[in-house]
C-alpha positions as CSV (number, residue, x, y, z in Angstrom):
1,X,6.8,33.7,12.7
2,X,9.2,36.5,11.6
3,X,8.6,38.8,8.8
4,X,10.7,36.5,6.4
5,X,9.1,33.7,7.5
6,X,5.4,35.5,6.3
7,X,7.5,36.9,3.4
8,X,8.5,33.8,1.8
9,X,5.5,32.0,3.1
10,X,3.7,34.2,1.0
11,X,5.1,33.1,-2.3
12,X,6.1,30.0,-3.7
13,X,9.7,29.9,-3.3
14,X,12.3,32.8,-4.0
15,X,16.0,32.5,-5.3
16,X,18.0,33.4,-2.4
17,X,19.8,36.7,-4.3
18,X,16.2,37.5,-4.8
19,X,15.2,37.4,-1.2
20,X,18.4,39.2,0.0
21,X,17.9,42.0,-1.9
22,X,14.4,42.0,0.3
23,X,15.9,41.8,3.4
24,X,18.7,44.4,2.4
25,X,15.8,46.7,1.5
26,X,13.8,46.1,4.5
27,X,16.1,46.3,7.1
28,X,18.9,48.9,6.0
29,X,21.8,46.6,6.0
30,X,24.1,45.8,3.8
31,X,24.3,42.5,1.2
32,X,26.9,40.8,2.6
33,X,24.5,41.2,6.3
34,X,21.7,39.8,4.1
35,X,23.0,37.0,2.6
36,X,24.4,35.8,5.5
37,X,20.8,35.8,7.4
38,X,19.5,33.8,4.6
39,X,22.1,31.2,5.0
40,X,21.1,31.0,8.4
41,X,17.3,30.3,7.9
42,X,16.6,27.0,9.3
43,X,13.0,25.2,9.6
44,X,10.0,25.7,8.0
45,X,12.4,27.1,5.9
46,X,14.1,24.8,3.7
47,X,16.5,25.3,0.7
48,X,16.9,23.2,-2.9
49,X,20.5,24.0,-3.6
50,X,22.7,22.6,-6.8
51,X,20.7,23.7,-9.5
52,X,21.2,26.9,-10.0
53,X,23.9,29.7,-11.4
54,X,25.9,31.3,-9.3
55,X,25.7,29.2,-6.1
56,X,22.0,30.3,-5.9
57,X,19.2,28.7,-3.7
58,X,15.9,28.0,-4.1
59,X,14.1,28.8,-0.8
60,X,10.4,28.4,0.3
61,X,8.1,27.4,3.4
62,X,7.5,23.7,4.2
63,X,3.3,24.2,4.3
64,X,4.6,25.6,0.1
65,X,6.2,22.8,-0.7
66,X,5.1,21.2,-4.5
67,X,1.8,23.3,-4.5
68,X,1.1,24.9,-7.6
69,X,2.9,28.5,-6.5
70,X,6.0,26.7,-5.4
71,X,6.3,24.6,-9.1
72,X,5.5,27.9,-10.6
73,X,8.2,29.9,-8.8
74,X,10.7,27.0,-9.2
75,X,9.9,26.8,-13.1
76,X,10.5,30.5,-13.2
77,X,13.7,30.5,-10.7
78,X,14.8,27.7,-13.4
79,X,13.9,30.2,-16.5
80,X,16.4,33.0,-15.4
81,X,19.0,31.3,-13.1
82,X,18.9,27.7,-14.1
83,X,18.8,26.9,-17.8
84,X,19.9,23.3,-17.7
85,X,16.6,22.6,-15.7
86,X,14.7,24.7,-17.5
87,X,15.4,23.2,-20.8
88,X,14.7,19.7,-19.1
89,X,11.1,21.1,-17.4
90,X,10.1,23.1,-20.8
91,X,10.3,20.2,-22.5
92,X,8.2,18.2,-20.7
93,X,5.7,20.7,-20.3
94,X,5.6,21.8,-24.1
95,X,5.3,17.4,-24.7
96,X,2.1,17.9,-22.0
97,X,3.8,16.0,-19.6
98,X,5.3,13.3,-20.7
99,X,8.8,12.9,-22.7
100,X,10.0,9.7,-23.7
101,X,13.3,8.5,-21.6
102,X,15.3,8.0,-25.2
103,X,14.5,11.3,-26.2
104,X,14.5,13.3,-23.2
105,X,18.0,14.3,-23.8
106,X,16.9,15.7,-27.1
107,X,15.4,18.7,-25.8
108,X,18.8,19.6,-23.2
109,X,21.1,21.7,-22.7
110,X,23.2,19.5,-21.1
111,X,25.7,17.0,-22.9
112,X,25.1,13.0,-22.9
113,X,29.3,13.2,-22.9
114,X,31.7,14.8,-20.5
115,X,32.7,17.9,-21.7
116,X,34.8,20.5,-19.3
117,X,32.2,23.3,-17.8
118,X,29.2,21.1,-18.4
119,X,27.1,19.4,-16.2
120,X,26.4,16.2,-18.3
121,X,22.3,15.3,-18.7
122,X,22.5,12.2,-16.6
123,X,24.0,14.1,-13.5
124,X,20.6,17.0,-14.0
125,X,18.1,14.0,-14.7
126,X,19.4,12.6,-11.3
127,X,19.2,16.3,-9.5
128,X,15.7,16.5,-10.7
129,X,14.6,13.1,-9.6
130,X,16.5,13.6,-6.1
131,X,14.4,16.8,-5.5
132,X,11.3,14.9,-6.8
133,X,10.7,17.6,-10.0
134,X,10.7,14.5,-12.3
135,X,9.6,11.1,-12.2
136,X,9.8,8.3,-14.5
137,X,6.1,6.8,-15.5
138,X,5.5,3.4,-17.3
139,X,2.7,4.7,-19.7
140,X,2.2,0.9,-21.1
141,X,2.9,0.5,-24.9
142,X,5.6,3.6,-24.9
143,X,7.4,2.3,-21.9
144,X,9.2,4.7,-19.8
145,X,8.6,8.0,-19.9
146,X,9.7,11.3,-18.2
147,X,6.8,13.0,-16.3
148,X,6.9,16.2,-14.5
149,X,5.9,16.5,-11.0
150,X,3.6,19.4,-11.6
151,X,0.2,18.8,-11.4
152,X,-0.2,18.0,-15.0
153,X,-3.3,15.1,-16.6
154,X,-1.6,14.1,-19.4
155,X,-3.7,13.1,-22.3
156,X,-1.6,9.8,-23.3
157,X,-3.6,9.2,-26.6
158,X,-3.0,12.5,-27.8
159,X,0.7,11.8,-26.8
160,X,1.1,8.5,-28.8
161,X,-0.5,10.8,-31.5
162,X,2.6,13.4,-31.4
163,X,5.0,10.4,-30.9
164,X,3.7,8.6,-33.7
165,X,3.9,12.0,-36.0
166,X,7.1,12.9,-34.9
167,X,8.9,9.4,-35.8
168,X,6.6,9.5,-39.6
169,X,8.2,13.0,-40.0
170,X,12.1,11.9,-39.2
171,X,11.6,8.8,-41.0
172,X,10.6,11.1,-44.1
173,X,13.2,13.9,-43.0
174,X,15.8,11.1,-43.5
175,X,14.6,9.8,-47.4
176,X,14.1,13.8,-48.2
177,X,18.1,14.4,-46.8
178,X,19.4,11.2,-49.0
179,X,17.5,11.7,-51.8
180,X,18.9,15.4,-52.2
181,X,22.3,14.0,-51.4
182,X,22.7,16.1,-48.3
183,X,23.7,13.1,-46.5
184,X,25.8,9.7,-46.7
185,X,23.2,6.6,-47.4
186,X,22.5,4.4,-44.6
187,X,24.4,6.7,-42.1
188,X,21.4,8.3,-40.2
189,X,20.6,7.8,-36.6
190,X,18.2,8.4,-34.4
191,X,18.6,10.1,-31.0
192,X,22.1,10.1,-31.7
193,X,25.2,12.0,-30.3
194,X,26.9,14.7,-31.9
195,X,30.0,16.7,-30.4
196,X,28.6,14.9,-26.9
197,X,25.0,16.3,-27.9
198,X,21.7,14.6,-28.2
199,X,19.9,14.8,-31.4
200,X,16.6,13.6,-32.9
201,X,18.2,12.7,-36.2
202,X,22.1,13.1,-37.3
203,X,23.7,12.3,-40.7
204,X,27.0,12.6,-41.9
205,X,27.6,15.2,-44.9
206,X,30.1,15.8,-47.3
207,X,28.6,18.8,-48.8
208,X,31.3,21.4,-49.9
209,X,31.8,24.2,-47.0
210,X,30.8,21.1,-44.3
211,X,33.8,19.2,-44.7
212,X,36.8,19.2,-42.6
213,X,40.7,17.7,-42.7
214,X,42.5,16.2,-39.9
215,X,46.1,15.4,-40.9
216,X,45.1,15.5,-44.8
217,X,42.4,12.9,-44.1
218,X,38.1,13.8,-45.2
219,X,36.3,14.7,-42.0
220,X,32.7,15.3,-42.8
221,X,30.5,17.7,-40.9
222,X,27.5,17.0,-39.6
223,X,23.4,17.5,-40.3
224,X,21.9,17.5,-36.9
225,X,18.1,17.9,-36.4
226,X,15.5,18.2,-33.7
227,X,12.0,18.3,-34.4
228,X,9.2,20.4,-32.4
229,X,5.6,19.5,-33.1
230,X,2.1,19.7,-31.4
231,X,2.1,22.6,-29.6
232,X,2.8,26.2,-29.6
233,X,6.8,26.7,-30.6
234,X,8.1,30.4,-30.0
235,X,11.8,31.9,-29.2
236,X,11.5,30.2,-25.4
237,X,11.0,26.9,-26.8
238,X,13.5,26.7,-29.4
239,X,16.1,28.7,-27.4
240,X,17.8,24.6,-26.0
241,X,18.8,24.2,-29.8
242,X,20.3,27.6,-30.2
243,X,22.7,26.9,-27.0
244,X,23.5,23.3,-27.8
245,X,24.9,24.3,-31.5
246,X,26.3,27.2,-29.7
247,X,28.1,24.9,-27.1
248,X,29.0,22.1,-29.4
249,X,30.9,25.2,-31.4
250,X,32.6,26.6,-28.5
251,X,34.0,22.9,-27.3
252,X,34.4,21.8,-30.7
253,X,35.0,24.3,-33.2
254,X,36.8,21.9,-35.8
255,X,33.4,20.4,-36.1
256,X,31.2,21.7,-38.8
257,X,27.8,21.5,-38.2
258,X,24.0,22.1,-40.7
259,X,21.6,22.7,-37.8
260,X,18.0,21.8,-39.3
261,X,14.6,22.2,-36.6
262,X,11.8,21.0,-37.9
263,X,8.8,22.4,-36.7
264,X,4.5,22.5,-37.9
265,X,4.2,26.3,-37.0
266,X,6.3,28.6,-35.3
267,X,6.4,32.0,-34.1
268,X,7.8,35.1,-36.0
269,X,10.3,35.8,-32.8
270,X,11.5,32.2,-32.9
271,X,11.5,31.8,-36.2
272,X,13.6,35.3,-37.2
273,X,16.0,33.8,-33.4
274,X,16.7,31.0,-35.4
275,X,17.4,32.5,-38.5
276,X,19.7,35.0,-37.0
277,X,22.2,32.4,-35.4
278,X,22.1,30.3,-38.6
279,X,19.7,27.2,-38.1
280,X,17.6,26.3,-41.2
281,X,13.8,25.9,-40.3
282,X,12.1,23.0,-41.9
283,X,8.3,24.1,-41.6
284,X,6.5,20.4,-42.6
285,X,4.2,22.4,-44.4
286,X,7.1,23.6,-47.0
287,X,9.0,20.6,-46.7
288,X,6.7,18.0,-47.9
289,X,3.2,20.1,-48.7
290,X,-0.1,21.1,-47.5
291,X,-1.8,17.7,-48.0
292,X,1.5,16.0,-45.5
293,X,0.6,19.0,-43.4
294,X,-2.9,18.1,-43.3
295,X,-2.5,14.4,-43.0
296,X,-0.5,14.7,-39.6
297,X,-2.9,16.9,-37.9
298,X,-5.5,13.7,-39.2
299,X,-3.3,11.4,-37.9
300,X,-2.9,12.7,-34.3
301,X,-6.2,13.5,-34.4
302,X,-7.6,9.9,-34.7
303,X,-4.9,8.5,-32.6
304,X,-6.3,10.5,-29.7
305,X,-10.0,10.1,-29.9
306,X,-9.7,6.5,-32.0
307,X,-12.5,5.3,-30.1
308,X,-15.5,8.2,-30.9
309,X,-14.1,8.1,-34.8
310,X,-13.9,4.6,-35.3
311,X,-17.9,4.3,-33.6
312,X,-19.3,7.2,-35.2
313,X,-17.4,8.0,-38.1
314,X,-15.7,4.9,-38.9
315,X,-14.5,6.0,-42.7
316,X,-12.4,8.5,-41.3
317,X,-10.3,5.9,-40.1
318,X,-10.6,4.4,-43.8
319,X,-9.6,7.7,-45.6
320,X,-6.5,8.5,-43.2
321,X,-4.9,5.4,-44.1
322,X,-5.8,5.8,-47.4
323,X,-4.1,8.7,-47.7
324,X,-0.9,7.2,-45.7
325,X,-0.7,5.0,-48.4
326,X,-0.6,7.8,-51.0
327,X,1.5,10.6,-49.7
328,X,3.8,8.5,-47.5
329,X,4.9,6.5,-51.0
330,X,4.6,2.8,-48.8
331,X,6.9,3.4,-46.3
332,X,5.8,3.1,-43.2
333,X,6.7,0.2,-41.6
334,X,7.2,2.3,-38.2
335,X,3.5,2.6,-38.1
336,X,2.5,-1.0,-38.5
337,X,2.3,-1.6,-34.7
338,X,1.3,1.5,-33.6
339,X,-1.8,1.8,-35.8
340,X,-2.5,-2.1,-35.1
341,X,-5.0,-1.1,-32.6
342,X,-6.9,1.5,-34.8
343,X,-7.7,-1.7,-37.4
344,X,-8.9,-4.0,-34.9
345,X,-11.2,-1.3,-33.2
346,X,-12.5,-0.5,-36.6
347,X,-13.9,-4.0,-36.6
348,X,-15.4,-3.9,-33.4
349,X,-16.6,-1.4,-33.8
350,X,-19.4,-2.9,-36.4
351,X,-20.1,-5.6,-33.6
352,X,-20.3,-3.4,-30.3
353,X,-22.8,-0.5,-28.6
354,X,-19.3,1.4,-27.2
355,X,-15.8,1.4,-27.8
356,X,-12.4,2.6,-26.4
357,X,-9.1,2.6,-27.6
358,X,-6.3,3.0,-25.3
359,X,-7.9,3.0,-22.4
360,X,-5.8,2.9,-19.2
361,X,-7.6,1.4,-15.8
362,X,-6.5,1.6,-12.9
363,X,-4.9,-1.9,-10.7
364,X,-6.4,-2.3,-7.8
365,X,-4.6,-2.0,-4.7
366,X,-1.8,-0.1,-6.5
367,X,-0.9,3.6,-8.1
368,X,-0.1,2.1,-11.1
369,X,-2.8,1.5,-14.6
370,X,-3.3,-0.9,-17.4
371,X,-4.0,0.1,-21.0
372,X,-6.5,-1.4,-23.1
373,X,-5.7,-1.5,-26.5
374,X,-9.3,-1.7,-27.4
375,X,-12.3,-2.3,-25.5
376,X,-15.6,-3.1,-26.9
377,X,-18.8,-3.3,-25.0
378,X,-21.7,-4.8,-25.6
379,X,-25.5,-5.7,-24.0
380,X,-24.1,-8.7,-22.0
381,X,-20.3,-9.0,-22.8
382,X,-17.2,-6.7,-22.6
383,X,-14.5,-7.9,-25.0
384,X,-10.8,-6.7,-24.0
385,X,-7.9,-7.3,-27.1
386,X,-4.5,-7.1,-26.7
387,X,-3.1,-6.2,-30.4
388,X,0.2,-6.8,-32.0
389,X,0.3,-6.0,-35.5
390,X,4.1,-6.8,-36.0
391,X,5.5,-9.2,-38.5
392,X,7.4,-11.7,-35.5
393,X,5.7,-13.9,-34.0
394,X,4.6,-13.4,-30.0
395,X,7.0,-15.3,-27.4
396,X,6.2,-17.1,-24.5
397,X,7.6,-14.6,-22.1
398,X,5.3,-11.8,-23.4
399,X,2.2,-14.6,-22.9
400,X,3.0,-15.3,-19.7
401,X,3.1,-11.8,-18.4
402,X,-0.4,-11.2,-20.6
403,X,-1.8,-14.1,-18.9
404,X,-0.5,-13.5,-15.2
405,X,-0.5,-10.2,-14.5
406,X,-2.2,-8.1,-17.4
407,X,-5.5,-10.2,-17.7
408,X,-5.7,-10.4,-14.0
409,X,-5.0,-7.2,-13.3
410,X,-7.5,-5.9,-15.6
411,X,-10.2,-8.7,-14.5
412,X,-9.8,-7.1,-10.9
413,X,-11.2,-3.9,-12.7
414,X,-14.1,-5.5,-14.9
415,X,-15.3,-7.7,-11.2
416,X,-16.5,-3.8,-9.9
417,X,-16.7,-2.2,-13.2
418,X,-18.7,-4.6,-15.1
419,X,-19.4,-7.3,-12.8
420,X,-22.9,-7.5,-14.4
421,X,-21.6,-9.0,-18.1
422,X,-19.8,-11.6,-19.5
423,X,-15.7,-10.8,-19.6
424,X,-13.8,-11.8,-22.9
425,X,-10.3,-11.9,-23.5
426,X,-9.1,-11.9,-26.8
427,X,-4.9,-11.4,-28.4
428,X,-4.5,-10.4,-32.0
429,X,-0.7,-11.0,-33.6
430,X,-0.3,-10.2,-37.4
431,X,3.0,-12.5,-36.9
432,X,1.5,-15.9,-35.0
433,X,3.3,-16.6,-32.4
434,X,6.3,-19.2,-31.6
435,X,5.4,-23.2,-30.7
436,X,5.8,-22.5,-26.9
437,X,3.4,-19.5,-26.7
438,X,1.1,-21.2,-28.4
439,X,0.9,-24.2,-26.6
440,X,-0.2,-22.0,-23.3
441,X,-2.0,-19.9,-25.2
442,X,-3.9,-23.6,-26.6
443,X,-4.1,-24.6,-22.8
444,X,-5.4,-21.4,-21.0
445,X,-8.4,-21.2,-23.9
446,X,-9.0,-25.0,-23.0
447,X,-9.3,-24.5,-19.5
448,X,-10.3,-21.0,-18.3
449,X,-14.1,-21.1,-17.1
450,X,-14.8,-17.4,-15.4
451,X,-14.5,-15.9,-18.4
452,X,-13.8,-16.5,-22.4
453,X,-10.5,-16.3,-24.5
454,X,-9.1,-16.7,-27.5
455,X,-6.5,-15.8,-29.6
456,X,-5.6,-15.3,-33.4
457,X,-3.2,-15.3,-35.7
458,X,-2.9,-13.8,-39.6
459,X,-5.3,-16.8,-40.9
460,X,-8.0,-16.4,-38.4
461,X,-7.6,-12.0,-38.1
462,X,-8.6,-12.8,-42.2
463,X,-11.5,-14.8,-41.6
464,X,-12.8,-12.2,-39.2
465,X,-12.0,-9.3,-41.6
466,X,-13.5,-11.4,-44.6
467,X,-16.9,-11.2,-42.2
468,X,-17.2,-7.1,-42.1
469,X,-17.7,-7.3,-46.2
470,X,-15.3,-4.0,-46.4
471,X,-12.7,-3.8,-49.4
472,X,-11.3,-0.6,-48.6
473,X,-10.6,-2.3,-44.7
474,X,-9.2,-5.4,-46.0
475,X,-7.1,-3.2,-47.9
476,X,-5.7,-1.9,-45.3
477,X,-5.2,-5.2,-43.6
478,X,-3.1,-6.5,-46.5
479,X,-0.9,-3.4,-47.3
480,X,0.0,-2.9,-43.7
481,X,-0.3,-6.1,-41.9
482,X,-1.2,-9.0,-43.9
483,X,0.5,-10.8,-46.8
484,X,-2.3,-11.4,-49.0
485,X,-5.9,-11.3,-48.2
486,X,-8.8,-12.6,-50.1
């Protein structure tokens, strides 16, 4: 093995500028002599080339490759000499490993759109999933999401939790914009592109100083927001929004734009960065008060240990919707679904000895998991319940995937798991479900025999709720899912 050989076996991975200025050092010679021996390395030494400035490569030893020193080296190679990665990779990291596919392109650098000296987002996803530095997971309810390959253990309920939050505050970010008349009504979108950028929410303004002309015809500028919550934000996580105003501005300088990031706590360098380049920081806690403040962290908090609350301190489910129902003024149709599962684990959990929410098993004989929406144990019977709290009915196709592959998949689970009790299926939908998914549904609960199902609709999910004797739960039921409730 030759010294460079040890040397870069040594570390993680080195950018190949980097280890020519080594090599120059060591041995005497000149740049041009060094760069030319690194282009010449062949096996165990291997290169990722592509993704960085300056026609730089990433370089490290085969036994390095995707250990923990060669993901931190390549994160940092990214930090200084490839920012359109970096942005990508920081994002998923500061989301604790998982982004959602939609908004992904929320937190890059690069443009959704061609623009000249741009790599567009689709062409970096596709260089990061070649080199195997992303990968796409199915993390059930959310669908698709963007994981790094880092050796990260995502906590997905305290994900959801974030995701949830993040959707409530836009949602709220959009009625606070129109009521104020900062924006046009009914002309807000969600991840959205403006001036071929990515944004979590965008609105057209006609504020005075925003608007434009184009051949003596109105052209309004732009509010474009990103929001940053759940973890730590400082002047290396907000730096993506700071270079996609200032590239948006430098392709499009006709275009006027009011760059808002929201944020739930941010650091005094990131926060005076922002300030200094003109973005307007929309701190929740300012923006819609201590109690909203408050309310999130409750939120994301019971979303991500739903099961331990709802069993041992069930009213703090209670007093968190509760309070939804106060500060949020009634609108949060968003959360109906979502939360679904927190209502019907609040009844079980008056009927069972354990419960989990969310729980993801694994499929045997595959690298893929199932989630359970909530799973209630008991003495001699475990109860799995698949929840959908929307206001349309369930179609056959969904029923007979539930039915073929999810109930399966998770029975294969329960037969080493809890082969010792009694398995129970049951599906909850707030909105029935259409005539042919309910004559299977009819069917399979006639026929199964190795284990028992059911499945309910809005009459019989207020029959059950009736049974618990709680007014503040049926409450809930009937301002959230249910029409009227007796």
């Amino acid at each position: 093995m030759t010294y460079i050989e040890k040397y870069i076996k040594s570390k993680g991975g080195i950018l190949s500028g980097d280890l020519a200025r080594y090599i120059q050092k060591k041995q005497g010679i000149t740049n041009e002599a060094a760069r030319k021996r690194v282009q010449r390395l062949s096996s165990p030494i291997h290169k990722i080339a592509g993704l960085f400035s300056d026609k730089k490569v990433f370089v490290y030893h085969s036994d390095n490759f995707q250990n923990l020193d060669y993901f931190t080296d390549l994160v940092e190679s990214f930090k200084t000499d490839g920012k359109r990665c970096y942005s990508i990779i920081n994002a998923i990291k500061y989301h604790q490993g998982l982004v959602p596919i939609d908004e992904l392109a929320n937190y890059s650098i690069s443009p959704v759109n061609s623009i000249k000296g741009h790599m567009k987002f689709s062409s970096v996803i596709e260089l990061l999933k070649k080199h195997n530095l992303i990968r796409e997971t199915n993390t059930g309810e959310f669908g698709l999401h963007i994981s790094v390959s880092e050796k990260l253990s995502p906590n997905v309920r305290h994900i959801k939790g974030v995701q949830i939050s993040k959707r409530l505050v836009i949602q709220q970010f959009e009625i606070w914009s129109k009521n104020i008349g900062l924006v046009s009504f009914k002309k807000g979108k969600n991840n959205n592109i403006v001036g071929g950028f990515q944004f979590a929410f965008t609105a057209p303004t006609y504020i005075d100083g925003l608007v434009g002309y184009n051949n003596k015809i109105k052209k309004p500028g732009f509010l474009v927001t990103d929001i940053l919550i759940g973890n730590i934000t400082d002047e290396n996580t907000v730096s993506f929004f700071l270079r996609k105003i200032a590239a948006i501005k430098a392709s499009n300088p006709s275009l006027k734009l009011f760059p808002v990031l929201i944020v739930d706590g941010i650091s005094s360098e990131g926060l005076n960065q922002l300030k200094s380049k003109g973005v307007l920081v929309a701190s929740i806690k300012e923006l819609f008060g201590k109690d909203y403040s408050e309310l999130l962290k409750s939120l994301i908090n019971t979303v991500t240990n739903a099961g331990a609350i709802l069993k041992t301190e069930p009213e703090k489910y209670l007093q968190m919707m509760e309070k939804l129902t106060k500060l949020i003024d009634g609108k949060t149709n968003n959360l109906r679904g979502d939360l679904f599962e927190l209502a019907v684990g609040f009844y079980f959990s008056k009927y069972s000895q354990s419960l989990d929410i969310g729980k993801r098993v694994p499929v045997t004989d595959s690298n893929r998991t199932r989630e359970i929406d909530v799973l209630a144990r008991n003495e001699n019977e475990i109860c799995i319940v698949e929840c959908k709290g929307y206001n349309y009915p369930v179609d056959i196709e969904y029923i007979e995937i539930y039915l073929s592959e999810k109930i399966k998949e998770i029975r294969g689970w329960l037969a080493i798991t809890h082969s010792d009790k009694r398995h129970r299926f049951e599906i909850w939908s707030t909105g029935g479900y259409t005539k042919e998914a309910l004559v299977l549904l009819k069917q399979t609960k006639d026929k199964v025999r190795k284990f028992d199902f059911d499945y309910l609709d809005q009459n019989d999910i207020k029959e059950r709720a009736n049974k618990l004797n709680s007014e503040k739960f049926k409450e809930i039921l009937r301002d959230y899912y249910l029409k009227e409730i007796t």
